[in-house]
PDB file of N, CA, C and O in Angstrom:
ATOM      1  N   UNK A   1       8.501  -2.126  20.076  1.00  0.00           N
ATOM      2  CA  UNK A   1       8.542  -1.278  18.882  1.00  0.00           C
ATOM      3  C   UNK A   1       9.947  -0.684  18.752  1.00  0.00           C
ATOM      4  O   UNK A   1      10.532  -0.131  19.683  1.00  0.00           O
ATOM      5  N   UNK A   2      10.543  -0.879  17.254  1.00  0.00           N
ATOM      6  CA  UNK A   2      11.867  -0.299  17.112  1.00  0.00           C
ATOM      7  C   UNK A   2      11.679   1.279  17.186  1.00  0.00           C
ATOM      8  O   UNK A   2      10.719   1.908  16.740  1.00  0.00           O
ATOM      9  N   UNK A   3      12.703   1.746  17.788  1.00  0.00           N
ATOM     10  CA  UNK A   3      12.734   3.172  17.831  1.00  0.00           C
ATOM     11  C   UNK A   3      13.077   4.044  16.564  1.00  0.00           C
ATOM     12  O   UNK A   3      12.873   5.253  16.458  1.00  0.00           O
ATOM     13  N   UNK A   4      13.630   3.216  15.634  1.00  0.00           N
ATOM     14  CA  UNK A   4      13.573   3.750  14.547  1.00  0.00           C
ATOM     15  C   UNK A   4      12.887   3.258  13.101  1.00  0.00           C
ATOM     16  O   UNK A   4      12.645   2.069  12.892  1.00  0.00           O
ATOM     17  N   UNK A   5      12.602   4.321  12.122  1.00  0.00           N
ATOM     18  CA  UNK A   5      11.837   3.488  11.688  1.00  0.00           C
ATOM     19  C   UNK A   5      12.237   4.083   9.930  1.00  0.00           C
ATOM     20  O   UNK A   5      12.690   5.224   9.839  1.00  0.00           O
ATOM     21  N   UNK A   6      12.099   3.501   9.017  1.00  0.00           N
ATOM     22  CA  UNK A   6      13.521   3.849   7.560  1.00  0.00           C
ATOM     23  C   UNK A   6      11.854   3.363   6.690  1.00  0.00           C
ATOM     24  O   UNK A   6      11.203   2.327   6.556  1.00  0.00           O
ATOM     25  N   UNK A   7      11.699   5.161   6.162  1.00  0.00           N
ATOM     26  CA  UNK A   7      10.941   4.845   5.221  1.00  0.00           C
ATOM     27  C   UNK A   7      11.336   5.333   3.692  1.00  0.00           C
ATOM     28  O   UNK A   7      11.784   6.351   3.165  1.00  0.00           O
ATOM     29  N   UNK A   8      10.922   4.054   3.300  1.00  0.00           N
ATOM     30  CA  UNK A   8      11.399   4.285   1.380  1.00  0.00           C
ATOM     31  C   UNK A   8      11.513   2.947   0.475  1.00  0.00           C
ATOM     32  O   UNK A   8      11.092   1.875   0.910  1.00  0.00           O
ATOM     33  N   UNK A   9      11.845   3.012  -0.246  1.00  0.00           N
ATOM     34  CA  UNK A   9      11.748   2.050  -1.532  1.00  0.00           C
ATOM     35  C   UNK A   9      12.595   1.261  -2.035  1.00  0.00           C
ATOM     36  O   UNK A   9      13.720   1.624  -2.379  1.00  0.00           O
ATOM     37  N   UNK A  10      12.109  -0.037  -2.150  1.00  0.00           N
ATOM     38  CA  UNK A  10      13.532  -0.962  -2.845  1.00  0.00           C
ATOM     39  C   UNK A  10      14.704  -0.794  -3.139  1.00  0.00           C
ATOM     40  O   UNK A  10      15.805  -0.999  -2.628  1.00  0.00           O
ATOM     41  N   UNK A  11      13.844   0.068  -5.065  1.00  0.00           N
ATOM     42  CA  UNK A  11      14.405   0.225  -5.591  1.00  0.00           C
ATOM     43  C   UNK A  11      15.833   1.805  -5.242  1.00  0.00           C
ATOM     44  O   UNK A  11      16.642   2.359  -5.986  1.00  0.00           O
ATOM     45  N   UNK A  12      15.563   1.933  -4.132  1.00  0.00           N
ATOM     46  CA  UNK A  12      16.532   3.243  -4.092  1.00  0.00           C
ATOM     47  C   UNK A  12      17.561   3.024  -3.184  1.00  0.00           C
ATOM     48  O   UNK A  12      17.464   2.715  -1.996  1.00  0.00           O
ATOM     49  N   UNK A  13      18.675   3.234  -3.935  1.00  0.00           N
ATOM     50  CA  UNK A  13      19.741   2.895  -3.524  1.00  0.00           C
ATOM     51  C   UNK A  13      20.142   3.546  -1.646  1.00  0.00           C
ATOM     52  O   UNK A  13      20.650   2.895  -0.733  1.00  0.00           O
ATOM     53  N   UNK A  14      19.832   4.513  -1.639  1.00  0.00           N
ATOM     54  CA  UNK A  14      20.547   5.338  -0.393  1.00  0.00           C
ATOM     55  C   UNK A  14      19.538   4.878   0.055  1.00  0.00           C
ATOM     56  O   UNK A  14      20.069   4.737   1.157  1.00  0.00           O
ATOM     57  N   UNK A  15      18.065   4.324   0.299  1.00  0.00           N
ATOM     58  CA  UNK A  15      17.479   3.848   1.620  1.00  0.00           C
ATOM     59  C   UNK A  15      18.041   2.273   1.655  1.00  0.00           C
ATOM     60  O   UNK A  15      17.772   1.676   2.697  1.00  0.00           O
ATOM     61  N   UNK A  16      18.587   1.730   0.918  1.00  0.00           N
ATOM     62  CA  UNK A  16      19.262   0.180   1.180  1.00  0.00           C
ATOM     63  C   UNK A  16      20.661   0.399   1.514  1.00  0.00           C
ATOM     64  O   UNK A  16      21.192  -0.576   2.046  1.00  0.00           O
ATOM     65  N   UNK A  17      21.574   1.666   1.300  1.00  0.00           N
ATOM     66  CA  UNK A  17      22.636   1.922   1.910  1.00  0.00           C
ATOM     67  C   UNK A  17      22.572   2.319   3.678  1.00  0.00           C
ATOM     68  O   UNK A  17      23.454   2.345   4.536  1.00  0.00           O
ATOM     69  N   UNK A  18      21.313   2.556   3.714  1.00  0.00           N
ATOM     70  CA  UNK A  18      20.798   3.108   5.111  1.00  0.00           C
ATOM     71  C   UNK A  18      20.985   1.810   5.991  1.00  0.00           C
ATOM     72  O   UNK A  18      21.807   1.390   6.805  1.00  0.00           O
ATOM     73  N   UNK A  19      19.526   1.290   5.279  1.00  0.00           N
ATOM     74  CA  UNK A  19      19.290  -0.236   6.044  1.00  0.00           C
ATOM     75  C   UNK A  19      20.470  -0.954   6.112  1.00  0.00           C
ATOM     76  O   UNK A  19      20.748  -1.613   7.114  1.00  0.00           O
ATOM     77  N   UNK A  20      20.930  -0.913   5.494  1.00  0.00           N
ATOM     78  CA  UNK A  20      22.767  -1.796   5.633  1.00  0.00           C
ATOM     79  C   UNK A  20      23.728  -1.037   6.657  1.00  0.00           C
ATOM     80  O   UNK A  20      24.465  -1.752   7.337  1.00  0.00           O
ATOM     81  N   UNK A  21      23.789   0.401   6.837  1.00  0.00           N
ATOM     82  CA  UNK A  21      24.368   0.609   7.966  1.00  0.00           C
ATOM     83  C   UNK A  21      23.850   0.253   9.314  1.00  0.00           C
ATOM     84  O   UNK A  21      24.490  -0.070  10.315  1.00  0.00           O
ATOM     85  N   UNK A  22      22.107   0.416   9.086  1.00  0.00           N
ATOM     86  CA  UNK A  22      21.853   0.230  10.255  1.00  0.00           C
ATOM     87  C   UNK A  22      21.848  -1.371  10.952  1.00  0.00           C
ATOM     88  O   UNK A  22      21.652  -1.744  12.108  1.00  0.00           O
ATOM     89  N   UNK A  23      22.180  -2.165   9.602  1.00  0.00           N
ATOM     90  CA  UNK A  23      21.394  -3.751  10.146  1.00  0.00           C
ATOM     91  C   UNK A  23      23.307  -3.832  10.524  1.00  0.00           C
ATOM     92  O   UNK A  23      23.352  -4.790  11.296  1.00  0.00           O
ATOM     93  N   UNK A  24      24.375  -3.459  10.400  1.00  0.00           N
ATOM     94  CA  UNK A  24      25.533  -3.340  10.768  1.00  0.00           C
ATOM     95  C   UNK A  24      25.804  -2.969  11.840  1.00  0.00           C
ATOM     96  O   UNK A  24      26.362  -3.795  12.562  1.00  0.00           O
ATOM     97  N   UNK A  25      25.534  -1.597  12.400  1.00  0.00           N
ATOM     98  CA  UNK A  25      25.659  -1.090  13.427  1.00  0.00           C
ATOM     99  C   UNK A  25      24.652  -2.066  14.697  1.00  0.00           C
ATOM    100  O   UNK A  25      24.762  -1.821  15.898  1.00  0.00           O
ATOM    101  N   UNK A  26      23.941  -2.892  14.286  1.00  0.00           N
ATOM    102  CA  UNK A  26      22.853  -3.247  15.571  1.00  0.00           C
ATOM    103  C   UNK A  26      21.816  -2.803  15.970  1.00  0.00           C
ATOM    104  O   UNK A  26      21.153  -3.106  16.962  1.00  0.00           O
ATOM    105  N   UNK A  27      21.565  -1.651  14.753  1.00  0.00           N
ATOM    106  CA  UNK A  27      20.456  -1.161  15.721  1.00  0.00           C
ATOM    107  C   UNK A  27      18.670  -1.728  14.673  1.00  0.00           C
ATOM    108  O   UNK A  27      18.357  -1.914  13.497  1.00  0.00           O
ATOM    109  N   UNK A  28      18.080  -1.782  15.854  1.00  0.00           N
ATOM    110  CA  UNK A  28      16.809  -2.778  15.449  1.00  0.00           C
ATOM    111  C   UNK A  28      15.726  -1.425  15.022  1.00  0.00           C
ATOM    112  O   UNK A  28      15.500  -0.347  15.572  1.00  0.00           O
ATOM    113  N   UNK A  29      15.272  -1.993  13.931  1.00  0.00           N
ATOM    114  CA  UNK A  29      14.675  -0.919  12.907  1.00  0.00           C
ATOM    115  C   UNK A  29      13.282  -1.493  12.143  1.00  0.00           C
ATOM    116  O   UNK A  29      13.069  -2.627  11.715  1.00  0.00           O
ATOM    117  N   UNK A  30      12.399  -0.282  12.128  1.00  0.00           N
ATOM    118  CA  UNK A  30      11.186  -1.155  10.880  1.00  0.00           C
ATOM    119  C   UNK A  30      11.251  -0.174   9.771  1.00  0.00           C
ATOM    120  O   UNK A  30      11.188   1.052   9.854  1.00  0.00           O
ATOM    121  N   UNK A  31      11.407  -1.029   8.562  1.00  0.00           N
ATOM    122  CA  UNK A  31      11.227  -0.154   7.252  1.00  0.00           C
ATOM    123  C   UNK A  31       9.729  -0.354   6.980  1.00  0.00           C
ATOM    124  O   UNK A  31       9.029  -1.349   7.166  1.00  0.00           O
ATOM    125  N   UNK A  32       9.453   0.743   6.535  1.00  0.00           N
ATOM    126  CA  UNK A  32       8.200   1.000   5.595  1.00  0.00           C
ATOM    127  C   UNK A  32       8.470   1.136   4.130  1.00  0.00           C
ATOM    128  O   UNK A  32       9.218   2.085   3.895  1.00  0.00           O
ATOM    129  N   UNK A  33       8.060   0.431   3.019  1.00  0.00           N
ATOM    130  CA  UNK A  33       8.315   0.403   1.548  1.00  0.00           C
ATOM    131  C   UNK A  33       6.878   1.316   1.291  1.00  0.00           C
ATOM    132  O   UNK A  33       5.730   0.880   1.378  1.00  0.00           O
ATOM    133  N   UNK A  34       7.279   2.653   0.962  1.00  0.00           N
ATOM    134  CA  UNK A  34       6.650   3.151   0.369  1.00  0.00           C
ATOM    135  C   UNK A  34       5.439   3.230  -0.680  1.00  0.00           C
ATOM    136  O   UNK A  34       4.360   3.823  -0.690  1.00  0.00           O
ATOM    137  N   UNK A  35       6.236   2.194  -1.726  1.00  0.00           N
ATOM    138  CA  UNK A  35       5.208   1.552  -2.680  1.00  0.00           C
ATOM    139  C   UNK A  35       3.921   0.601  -2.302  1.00  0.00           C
ATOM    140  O   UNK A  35       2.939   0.423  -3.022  1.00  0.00           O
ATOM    141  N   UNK A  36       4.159   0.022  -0.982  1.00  0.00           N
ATOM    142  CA  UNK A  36       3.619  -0.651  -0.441  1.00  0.00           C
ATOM    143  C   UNK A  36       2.210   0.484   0.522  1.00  0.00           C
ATOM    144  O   UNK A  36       0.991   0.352   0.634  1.00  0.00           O
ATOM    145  N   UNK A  37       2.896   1.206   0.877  1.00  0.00           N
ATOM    146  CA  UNK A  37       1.760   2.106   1.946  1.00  0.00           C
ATOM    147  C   UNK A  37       2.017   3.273   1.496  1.00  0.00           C
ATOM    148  O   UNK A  37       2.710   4.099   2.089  1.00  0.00           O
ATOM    149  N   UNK A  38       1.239   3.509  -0.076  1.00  0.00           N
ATOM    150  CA  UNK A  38       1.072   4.949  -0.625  1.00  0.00           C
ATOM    151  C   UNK A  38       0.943   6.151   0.202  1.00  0.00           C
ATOM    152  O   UNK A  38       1.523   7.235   0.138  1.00  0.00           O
ATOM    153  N   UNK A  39      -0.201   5.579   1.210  1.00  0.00           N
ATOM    154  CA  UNK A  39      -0.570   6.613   2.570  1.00  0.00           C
ATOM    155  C   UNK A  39       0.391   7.180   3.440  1.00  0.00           C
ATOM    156  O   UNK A  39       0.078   8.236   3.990  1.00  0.00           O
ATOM    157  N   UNK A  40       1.336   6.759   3.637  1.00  0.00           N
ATOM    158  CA  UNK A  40       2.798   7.073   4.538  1.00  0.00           C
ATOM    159  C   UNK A  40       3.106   8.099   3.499  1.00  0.00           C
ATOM    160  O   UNK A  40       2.892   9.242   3.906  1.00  0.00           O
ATOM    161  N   UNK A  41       3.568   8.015   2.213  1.00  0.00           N
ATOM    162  CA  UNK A  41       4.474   8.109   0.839  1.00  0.00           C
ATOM    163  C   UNK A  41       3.623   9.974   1.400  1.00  0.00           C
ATOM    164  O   UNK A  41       4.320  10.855   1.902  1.00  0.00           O
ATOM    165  N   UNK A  42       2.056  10.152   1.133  1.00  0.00           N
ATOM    166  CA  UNK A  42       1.116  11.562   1.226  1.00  0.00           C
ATOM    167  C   UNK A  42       2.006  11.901   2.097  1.00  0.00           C
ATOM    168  O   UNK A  42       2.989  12.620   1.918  1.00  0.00           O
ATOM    169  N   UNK A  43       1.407  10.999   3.744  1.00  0.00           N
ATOM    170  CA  UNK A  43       1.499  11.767   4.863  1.00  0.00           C
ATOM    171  C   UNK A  43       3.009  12.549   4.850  1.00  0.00           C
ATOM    172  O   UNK A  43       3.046  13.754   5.097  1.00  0.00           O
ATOM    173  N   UNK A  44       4.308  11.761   4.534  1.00  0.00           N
ATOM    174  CA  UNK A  44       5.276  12.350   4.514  1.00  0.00           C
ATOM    175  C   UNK A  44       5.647  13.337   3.449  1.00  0.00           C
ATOM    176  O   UNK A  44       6.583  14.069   3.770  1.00  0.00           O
ATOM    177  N   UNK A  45       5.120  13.541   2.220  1.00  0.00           N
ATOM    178  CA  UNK A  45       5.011  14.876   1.579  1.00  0.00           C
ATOM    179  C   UNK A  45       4.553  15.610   2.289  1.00  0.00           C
ATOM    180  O   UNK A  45       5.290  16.524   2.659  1.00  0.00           O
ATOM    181  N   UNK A  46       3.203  15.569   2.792  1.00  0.00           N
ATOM    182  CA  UNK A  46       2.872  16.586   2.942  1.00  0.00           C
ATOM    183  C   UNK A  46       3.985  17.301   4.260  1.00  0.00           C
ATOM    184  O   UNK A  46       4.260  18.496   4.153  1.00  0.00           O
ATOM    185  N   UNK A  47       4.580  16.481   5.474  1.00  0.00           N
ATOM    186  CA  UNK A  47       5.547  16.954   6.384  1.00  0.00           C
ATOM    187  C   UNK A  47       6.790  17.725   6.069  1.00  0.00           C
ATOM    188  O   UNK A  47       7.245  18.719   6.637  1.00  0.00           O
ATOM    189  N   UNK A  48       7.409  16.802   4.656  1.00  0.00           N
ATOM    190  CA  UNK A  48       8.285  17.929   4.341  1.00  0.00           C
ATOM    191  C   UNK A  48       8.295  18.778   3.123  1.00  0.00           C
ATOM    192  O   UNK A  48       9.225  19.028   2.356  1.00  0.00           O
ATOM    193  N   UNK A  49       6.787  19.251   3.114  1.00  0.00           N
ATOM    194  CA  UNK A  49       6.314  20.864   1.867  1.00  0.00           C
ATOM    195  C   UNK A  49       6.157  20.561   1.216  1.00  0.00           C
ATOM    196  O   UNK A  49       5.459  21.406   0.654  1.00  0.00           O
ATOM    197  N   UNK A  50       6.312  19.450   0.357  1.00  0.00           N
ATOM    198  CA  UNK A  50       5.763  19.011  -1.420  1.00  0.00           C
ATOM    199  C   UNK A  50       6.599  17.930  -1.565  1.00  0.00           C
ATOM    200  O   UNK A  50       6.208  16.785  -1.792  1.00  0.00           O
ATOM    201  N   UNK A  51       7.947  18.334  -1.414  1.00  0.00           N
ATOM    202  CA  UNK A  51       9.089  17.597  -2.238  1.00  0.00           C
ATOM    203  C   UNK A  51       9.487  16.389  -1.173  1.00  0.00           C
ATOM    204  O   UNK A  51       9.599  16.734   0.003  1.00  0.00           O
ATOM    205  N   UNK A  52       9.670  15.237  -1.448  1.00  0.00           N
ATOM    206  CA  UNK A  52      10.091  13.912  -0.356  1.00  0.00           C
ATOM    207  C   UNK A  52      11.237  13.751  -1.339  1.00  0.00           C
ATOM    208  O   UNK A  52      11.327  14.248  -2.461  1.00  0.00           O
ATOM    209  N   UNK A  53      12.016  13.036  -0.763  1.00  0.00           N
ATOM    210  CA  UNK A  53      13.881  12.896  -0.543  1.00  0.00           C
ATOM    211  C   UNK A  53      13.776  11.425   0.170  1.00  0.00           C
ATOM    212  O   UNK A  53      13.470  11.507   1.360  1.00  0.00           O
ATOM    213  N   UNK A  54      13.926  10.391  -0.215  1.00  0.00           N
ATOM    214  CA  UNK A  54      14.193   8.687   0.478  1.00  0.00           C
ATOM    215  C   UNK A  54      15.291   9.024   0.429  1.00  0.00           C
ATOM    216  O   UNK A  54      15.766   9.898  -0.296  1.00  0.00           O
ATOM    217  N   UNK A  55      15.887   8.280   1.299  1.00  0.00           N
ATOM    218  CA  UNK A  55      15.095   7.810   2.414  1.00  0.00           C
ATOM    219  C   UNK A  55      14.578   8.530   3.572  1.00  0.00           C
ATOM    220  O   UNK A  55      15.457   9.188   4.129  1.00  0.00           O
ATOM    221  N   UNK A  56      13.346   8.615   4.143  1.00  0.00           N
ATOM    222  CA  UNK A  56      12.928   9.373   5.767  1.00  0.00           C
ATOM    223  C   UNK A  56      13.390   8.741   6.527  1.00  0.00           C
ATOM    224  O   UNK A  56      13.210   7.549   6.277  1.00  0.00           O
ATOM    225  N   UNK A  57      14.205   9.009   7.825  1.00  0.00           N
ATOM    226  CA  UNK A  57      14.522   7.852   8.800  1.00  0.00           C
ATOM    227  C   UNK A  57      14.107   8.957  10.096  1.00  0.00           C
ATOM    228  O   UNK A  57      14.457  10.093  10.415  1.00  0.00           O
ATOM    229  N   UNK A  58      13.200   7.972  10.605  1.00  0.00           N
ATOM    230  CA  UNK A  58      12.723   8.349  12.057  1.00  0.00           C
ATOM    231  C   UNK A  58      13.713   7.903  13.232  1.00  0.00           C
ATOM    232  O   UNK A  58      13.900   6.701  13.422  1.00  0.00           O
ATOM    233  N   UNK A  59      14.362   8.893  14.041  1.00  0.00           N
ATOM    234  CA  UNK A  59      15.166   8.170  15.166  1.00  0.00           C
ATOM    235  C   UNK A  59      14.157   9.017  16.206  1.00  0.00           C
ATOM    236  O   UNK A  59      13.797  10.190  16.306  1.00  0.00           O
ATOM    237  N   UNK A  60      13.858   7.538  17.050  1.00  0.00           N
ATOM    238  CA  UNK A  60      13.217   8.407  18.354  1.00  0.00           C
ATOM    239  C   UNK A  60      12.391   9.618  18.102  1.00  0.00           C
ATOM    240  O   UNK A  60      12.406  10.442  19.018  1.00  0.00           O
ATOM    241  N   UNK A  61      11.770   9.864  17.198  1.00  0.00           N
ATOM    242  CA  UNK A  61      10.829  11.133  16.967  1.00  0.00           C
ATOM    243  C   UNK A  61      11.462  12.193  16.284  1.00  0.00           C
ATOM    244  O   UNK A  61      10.824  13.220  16.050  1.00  0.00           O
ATOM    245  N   UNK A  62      13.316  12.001  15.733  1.00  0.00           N
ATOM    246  CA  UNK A  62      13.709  13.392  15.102  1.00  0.00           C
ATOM    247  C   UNK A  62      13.745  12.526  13.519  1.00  0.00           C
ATOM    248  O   UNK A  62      14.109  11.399  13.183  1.00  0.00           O
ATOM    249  N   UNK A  63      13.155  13.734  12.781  1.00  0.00           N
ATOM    250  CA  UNK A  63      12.819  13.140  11.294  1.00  0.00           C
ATOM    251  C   UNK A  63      14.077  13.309  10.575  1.00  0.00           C
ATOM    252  O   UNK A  63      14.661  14.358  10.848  1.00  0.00           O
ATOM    253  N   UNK A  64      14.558  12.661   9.854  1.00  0.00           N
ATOM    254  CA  UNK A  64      15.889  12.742   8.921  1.00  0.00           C
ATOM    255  C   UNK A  64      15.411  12.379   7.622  1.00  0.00           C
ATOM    256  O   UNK A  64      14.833  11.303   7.476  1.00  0.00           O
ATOM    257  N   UNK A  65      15.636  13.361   6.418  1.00  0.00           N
ATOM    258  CA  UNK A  65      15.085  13.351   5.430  1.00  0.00           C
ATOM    259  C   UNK A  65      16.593  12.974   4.414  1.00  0.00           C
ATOM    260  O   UNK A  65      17.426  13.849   4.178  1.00  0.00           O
ATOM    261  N   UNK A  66      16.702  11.783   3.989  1.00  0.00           N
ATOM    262  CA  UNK A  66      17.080  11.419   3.139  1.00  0.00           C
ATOM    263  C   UNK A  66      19.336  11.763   3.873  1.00  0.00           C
ATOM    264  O   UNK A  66      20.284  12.307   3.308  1.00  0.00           O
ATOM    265  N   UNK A  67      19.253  11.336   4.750  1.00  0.00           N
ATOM    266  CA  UNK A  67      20.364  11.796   6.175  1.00  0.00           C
ATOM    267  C   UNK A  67      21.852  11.070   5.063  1.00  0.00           C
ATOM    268  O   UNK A  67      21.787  10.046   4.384  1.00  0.00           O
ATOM    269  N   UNK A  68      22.972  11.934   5.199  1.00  0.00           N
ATOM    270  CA  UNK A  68      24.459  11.147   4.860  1.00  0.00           C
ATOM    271  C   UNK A  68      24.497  10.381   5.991  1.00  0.00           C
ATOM    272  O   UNK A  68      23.750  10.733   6.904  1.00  0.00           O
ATOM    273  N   UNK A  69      25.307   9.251   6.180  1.00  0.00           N
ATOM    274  CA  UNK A  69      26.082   8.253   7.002  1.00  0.00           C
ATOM    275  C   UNK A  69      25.928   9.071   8.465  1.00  0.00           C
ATOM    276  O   UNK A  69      25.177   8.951   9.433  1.00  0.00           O
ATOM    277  N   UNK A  70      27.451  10.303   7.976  1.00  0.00           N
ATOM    278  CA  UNK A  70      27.311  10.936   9.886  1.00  0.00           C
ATOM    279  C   UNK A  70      26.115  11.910   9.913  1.00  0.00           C
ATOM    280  O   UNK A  70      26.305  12.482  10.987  1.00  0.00           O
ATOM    281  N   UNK A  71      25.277  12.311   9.513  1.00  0.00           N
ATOM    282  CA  UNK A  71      23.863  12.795   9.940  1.00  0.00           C
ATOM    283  C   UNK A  71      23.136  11.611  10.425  1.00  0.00           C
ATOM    284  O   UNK A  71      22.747  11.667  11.592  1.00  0.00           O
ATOM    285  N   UNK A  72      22.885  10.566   9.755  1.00  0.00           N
ATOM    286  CA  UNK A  72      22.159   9.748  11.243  1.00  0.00           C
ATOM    287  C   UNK A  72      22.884   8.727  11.995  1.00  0.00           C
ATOM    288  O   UNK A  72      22.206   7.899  12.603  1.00  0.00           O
ATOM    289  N   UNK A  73      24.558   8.636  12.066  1.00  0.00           N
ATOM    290  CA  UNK A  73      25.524   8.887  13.276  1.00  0.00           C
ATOM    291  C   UNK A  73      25.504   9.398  14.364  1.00  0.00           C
ATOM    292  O   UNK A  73      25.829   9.008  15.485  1.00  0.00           O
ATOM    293  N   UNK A  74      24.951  10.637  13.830  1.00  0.00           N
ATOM    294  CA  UNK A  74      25.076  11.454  14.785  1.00  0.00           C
ATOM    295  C   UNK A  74      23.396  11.489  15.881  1.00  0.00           C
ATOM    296  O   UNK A  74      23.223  11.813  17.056  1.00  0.00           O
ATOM    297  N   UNK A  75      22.343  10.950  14.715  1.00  0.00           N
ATOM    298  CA  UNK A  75      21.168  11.092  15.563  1.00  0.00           C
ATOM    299  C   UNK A  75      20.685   9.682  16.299  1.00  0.00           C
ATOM    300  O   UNK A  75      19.708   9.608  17.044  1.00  0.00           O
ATOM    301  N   UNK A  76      21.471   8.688  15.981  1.00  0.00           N
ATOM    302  CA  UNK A  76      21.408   7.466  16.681  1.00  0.00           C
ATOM    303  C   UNK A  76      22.523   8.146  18.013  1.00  0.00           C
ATOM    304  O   UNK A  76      21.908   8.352  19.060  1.00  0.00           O
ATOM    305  N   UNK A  77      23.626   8.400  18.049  1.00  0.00           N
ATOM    306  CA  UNK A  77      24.167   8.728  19.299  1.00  0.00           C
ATOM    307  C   UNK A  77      23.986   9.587  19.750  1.00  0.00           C
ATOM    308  O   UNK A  77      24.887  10.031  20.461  1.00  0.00           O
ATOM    309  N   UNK A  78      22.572  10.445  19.610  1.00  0.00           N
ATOM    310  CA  UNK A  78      22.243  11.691  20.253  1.00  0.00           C
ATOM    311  C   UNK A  78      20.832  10.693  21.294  1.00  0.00           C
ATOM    312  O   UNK A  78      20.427  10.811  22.451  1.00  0.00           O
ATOM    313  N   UNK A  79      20.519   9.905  20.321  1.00  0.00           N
ATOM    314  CA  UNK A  79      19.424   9.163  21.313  1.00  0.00           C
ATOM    315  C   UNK A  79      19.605   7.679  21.687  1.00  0.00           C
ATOM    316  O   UNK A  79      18.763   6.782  21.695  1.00  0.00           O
ATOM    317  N   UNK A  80      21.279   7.637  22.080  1.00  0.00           N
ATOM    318  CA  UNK A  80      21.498   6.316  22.481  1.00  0.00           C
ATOM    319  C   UNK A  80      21.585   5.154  22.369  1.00  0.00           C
ATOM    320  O   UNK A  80      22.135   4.308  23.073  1.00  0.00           O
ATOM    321  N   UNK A  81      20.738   5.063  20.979  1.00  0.00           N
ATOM    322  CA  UNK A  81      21.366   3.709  20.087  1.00  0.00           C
ATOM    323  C   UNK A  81      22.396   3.358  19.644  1.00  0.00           C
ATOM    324  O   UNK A  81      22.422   2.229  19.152  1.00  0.00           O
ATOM    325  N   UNK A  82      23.552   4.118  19.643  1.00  0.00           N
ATOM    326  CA  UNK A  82      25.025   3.605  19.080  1.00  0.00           C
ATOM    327  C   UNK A  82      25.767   3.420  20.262  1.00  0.00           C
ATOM    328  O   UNK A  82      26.934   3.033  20.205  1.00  0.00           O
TER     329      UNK A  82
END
Protein backbone atom coordinates (compact mmCIF):
# COMPACT_ATOMS: atom_id res chain seq x y z
CA UNK A 1 0.00 0.00 0.00
CA UNK A 2 1.27 3.50 -1.14
CA UNK A 3 1.81 5.67 1.74
CA UNK A 4 0.30 8.32 0.16
CA UNK A 5 -2.77 8.74 -1.13
CA UNK A 6 -4.13 12.22 -3.59
CA UNK A 7 -7.72 12.61 -3.36
CA UNK A 8 -9.69 14.67 -6.04
CA UNK A 9 -10.88 15.15 -9.50
CA UNK A 10 -9.85 15.12 -13.09
CA UNK A 11 -11.09 17.86 -13.91
CA UNK A 12 -9.03 20.06 -11.31
CA UNK A 13 -6.17 21.41 -12.18
CA UNK A 14 -3.99 21.60 -8.76
CA UNK A 15 -4.83 17.81 -7.97
CA UNK A 16 -3.14 16.91 -11.60
CA UNK A 17 -0.40 19.51 -10.78
CA UNK A 18 0.01 17.37 -7.57
CA UNK A 19 -0.01 13.99 -9.26
CA UNK A 20 2.64 15.31 -11.69
CA UNK A 21 4.93 16.38 -8.97
CA UNK A 22 4.50 13.43 -7.30
CA UNK A 23 4.74 10.85 -10.37
CA UNK A 24 8.22 13.16 -10.87
CA UNK A 25 9.61 13.10 -7.67
CA UNK A 26 9.16 8.99 -7.40
CA UNK A 27 7.09 8.76 -5.00
CA UNK A 28 4.40 5.82 -5.40
CA UNK A 29 0.88 7.09 -4.73
CA UNK A 30 -3.01 6.04 -5.04
CA UNK A 31 -5.42 8.67 -6.26
CA UNK A 32 -8.95 8.51 -5.41
CA UNK A 33 -11.30 10.47 -8.13
CA UNK A 34 -13.75 11.78 -6.15
CA UNK A 35 -16.50 11.68 -8.68
CA UNK A 36 -15.95 8.21 -8.73
CA UNK A 37 -16.33 7.44 -4.73
CA UNK A 38 -18.92 10.16 -3.71
CA UNK A 39 -18.45 8.42 -0.18
CA UNK A 40 -14.73 9.57 0.31
CA UNK A 41 -15.93 13.21 -1.38
CA UNK A 42 -18.82 13.09 2.50
CA UNK A 43 -16.28 11.43 4.55
CA UNK A 44 -13.71 14.17 3.75
CA UNK A 45 -16.17 17.14 4.20
CA UNK A 46 -17.23 16.16 6.90
CA UNK A 47 -13.09 16.03 8.32
CA UNK A 48 -12.44 19.33 7.20
CA UNK A 49 -15.97 21.30 8.70
CA UNK A 50 -18.15 21.70 5.60
CA UNK A 51 -15.89 23.25 3.10
CA UNK A 52 -13.35 20.60 0.95
CA UNK A 53 -10.41 22.30 -1.02
CA UNK A 54 -8.84 19.41 -3.86
CA UNK A 55 -6.80 18.34 -3.74
CA UNK A 56 -6.61 16.15 -0.06
CA UNK A 57 -3.25 14.50 -0.04
CA UNK A 58 -2.66 11.94 2.65
CA UNK A 59 1.18 11.54 3.53
CA UNK A 60 1.65 8.78 6.01
CA UNK A 61 -1.49 9.78 8.07
CA UNK A 62 -0.83 13.83 8.01
CA UNK A 63 -3.85 15.27 5.97
CA UNK A 64 -2.93 18.14 3.49
CA UNK A 65 -5.83 19.97 2.28
CA UNK A 66 -5.42 21.25 -1.06
CA UNK A 67 -1.08 21.70 -0.03
CA UNK A 68 1.33 24.43 -2.41
CA UNK A 69 4.38 22.46 -3.97
CA UNK A 70 6.68 23.18 -0.62
CA UNK A 71 3.78 22.25 1.84
CA UNK A 72 3.80 18.72 0.64
CA UNK A 73 7.78 19.04 0.13
CA UNK A 74 7.96 19.47 3.11
CA UNK A 75 5.53 16.55 4.35
CA UNK A 76 7.00 13.91 2.04
CA UNK A 77 10.54 14.82 3.70
CA UNK A 78 9.18 14.94 7.09
CA UNK A 79 8.11 11.20 6.48
CA UNK A 80 10.89 10.07 4.30
CA UNK A 81 9.72 9.77 0.97
CA UNK A 82 11.89 12.39 -0.70
Amino acid sequence: VAPVTVYGNRWCGITQMTRRMLDRAGVPYRYVDLELHPEMQRRLRWMAGGELRNPVVDVAGEWLEQPTPRQLQWALARHGLL
